[in-house]
C-alpha positions in Angstrom: 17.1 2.8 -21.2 14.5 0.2 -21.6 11.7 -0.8 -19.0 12.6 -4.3 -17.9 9.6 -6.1 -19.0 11.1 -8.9 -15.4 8.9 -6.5 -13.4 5.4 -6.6 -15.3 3.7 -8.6 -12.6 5.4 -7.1 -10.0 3.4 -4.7 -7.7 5.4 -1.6 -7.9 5.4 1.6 -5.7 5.3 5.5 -6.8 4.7 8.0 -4.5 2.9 11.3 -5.5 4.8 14.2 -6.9 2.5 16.3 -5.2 2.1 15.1 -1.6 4.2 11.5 -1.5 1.0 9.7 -0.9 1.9 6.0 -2.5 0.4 4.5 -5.3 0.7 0.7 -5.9 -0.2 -1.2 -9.2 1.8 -3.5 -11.3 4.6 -3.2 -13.5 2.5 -3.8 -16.6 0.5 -0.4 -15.9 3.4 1.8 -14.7 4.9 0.5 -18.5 1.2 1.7 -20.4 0.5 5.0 -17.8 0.7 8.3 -18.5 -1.0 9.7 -15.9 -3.1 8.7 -12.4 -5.4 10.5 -10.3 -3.7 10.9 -6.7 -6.0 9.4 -3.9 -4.1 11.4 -1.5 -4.0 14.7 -2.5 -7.0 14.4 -5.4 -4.5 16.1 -8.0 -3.9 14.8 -11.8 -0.3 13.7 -11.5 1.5 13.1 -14.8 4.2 9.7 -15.0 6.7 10.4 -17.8 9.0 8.1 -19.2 11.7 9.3 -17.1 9.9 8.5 -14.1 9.3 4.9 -15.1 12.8 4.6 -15.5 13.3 5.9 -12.2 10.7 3.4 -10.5 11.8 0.4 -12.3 15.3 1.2 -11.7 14.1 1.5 -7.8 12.6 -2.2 -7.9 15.1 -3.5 -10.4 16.1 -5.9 -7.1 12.4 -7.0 -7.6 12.9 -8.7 -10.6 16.2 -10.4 -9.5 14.6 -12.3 -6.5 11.6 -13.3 -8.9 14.2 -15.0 -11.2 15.9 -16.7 -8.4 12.6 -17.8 -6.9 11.3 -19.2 -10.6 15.3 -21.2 -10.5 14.3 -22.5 -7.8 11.1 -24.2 -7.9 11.4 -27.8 -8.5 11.1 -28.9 -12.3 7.4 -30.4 -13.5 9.0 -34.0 -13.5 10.0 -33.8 -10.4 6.7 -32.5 -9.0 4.6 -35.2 -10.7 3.7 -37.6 -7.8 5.6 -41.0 -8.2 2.3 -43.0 -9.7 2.2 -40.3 -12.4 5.5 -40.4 -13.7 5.3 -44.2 -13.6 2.3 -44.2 -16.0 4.2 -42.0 -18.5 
């Protein structure tokens, strides 16, 4: 299974292995870490791959709402005040 590449700029959320303090960063880092110092617990925690499965997996709805939102923003014509799109 591939990381969905939808969830890049999404802030995602792991929690420590160790002692379940959460860490937050976007989905662009999760994709390129291997490994993160805990704040809560001070401990070298290792992310495998099978762990960013698991966390993208978790936020996959994430990604879905970020699509709908992006359908629904007006199109660039259509958000062009009126004396613009005259003048084109």
């Amino acid at each position: 299974m591939t990381l969905s590449t939808r969830l890049r700029g999404v802030d995602l959320v792991l929690k420590c292995k160790c002692c379940g303090h959460p860490i937050t960063k976007m989905g662009t880092w999760f994709m390129t870490a291997h490994r993160f110092k805990c704040e809560g617990c001070k401990r070298d925690v290792s992310v495998t791959y099978s762990d960013k499965v698991a966390l993208f997996a978790e936020h996959a709805h994430l990604a879905k709402t970020k699509a709908i939102d992006a359908a629904a923003l007006p199109s660039q014509g259509a958000a062009r005040p009126a004396r613009e799109q005259k003048a084109r």
